[in-house]
N, C-alpha and C positions, 0 to 999 in steps of 0.2 A: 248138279244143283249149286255145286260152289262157283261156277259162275256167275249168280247172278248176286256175286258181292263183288262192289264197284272196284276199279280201279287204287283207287285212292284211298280204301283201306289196308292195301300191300304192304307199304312204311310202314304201317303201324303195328301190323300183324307181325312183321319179322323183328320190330323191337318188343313184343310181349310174348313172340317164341323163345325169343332170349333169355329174357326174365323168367319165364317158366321154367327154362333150362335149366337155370340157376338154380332157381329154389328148390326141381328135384334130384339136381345133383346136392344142394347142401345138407340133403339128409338120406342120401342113397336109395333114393325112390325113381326107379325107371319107367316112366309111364308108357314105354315100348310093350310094356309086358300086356298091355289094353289093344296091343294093335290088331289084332285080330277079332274082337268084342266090335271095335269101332268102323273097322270094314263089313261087319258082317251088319251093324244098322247102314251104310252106305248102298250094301246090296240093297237092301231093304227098300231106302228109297228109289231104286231104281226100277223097281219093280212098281213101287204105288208112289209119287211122289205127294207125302203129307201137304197138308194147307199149310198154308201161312196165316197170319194172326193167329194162330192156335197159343198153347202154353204148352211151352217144352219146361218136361219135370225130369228132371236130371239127378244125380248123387251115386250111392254109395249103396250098398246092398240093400237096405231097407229102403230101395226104388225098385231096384229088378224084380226083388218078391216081391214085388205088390201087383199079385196076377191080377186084381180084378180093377184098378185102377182106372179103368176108363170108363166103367160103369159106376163105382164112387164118386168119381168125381164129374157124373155126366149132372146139367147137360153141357157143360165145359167140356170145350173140343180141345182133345188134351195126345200130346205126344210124349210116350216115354223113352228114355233117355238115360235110364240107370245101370250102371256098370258096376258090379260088384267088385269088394276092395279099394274102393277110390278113393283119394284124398283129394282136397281142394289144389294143390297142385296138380293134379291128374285131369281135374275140370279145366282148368285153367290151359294145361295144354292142347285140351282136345274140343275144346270151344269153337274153335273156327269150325268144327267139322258136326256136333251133333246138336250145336246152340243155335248160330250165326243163321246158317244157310236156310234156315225154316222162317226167317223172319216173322217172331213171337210177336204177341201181343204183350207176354207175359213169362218169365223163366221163373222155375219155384225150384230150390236145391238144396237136399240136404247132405250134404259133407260137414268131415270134422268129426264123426265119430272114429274114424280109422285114424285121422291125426292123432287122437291124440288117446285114442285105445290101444292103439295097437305100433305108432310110429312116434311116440311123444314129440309131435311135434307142438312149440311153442304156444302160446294163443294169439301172441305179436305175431307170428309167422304166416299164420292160418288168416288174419283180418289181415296183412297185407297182398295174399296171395288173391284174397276175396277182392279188396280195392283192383287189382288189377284187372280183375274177372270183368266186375261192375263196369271198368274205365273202357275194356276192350266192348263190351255189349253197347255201351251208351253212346260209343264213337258211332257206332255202326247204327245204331238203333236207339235214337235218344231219348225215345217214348217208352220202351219198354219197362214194363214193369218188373221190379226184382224181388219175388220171394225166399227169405233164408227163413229153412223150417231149422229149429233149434234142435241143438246135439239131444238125443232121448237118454234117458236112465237108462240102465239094465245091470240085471243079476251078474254078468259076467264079466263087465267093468265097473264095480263100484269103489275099486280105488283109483279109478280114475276120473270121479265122476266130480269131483272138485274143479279139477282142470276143465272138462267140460263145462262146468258154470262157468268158469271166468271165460268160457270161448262165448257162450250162451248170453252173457255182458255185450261182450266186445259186441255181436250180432247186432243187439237192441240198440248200443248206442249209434252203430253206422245207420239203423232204420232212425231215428231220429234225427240224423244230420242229412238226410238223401231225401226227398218227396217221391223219388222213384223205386225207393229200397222200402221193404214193409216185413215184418218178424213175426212169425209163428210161433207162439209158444205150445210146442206139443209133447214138454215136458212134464209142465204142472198137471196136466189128464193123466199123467202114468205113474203116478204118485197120491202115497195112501197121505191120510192128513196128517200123519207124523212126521209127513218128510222123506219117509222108505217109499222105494220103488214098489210096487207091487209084483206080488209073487207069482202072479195066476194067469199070464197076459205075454208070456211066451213059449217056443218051442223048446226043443231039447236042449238048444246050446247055451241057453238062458240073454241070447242076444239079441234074435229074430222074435221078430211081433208073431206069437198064433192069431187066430181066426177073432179071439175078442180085442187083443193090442189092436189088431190092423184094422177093428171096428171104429175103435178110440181115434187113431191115428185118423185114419181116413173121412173121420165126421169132424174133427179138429180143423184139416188144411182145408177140408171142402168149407165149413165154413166161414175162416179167413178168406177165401178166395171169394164167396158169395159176399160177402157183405164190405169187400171195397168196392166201390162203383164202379171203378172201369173193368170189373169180370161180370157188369150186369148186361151182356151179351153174349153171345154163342157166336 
């Protein structure tokens, strides 16, 4: 499939391998440790290969678990894409291979909770890693639409959950400087009206969405995605 990205994306792609490089070597995150997650969706398409225009939904655990995600979010023709443990540097380098080649109508991603739960990384770090994300899809595909769903609460990082706002900023402000970037806020639904997270709305490890989170979740990004115009096709 990754032939049929032209030519004359090559230069570009090897200076944002670069940059990718960088940023996971600047905080000793090896995104080789994905490489086997990311041949095994390559099998995949080789076996059925997906549509194009579709919407590649991509991120960090709370993608992979979302067994039912294609029924939530139908009738949007939707490919997933989520690698668990990912950081937005991890997107960023493995974009050529589970973004690009499906040529989306539409990429919806959530990264940034493992930045900055589990890898502190900066929230300057994580929006520049994003820019790059953004710069490498739009060269290739300057229609695409970009959804970042915002970092969620949870029981098990709530001191980190500061930093997540200010990642959750950073987000909203690049969707309002971008026409082709749009921000899901699928935080404020997981939040009692005091401002607490709510207690009732995960698994054991107090991180992962249960069966009513992934309710919440899941009727949140489906209706972001319904009610911009250009997801009013299938």
């Amino acid at each position: 499939m990754q032939a049929r990205i032209g030519f004359s994306y090559l230069t570009l792609l090897l200076a944002f391998s670069l940059a990718s490089t960088v940023s996971a070597q600047s905080r000793t995150i090896d995104p080789s440790r994905f490489d086997e997650a990311i041949a095994a969706f390559e099998a995949m398409d080789r076996e059925m290969i997906p549509p194009e225009e579709a919407i590649v939904v991509t991120g960090s655990s709370s993608i992979r678990r979302w067994d039912q995600i294609e029924e939530d979010l139908a009738p949007l023709t939707v490919i997933p894409r989520g690698f668990g443990g990912s950081t937005m540097a991890d997107l960023l380098h493995f974009a050529d291979r589970i973004v690009l080649p499906y040529k989306p109508r539409a990429v919806v991603i959530y990264e940034g909770d493992n930045d900055t739960g589990s890898y502190g990384v900066p929230p300057a770090q994580i929006i520049n890693e994003l820019n790059e994300l953004a710069a490498m899809i739009h060269h290739v595909l300057p229609e695409t639409r970009i959804f970042l769903i915002s970092v969620k609460p949870s029981l098990a990082r709530t001191e980190y959950w500061d930093v997540a706002q200010e990642t959750n900023e950073l987000y909203k402000k690049l969707a309002t400087e971008n026409d082709k970037i749009f921000y899901i806020d699928i935080a404020t639904p997981l939040l009692n009206p005091d401002g607490t997270v709510m207690n009732d709305i995960f698994v054991e490890d107090d991180l992962h969405l249960n069966e009513k989170g992934t309710q919440i979740w899941a009727a949140t990004i489906k209706a972001a995605l319904m009610n911009n115009n250009e997801m009013q096709y299938e």
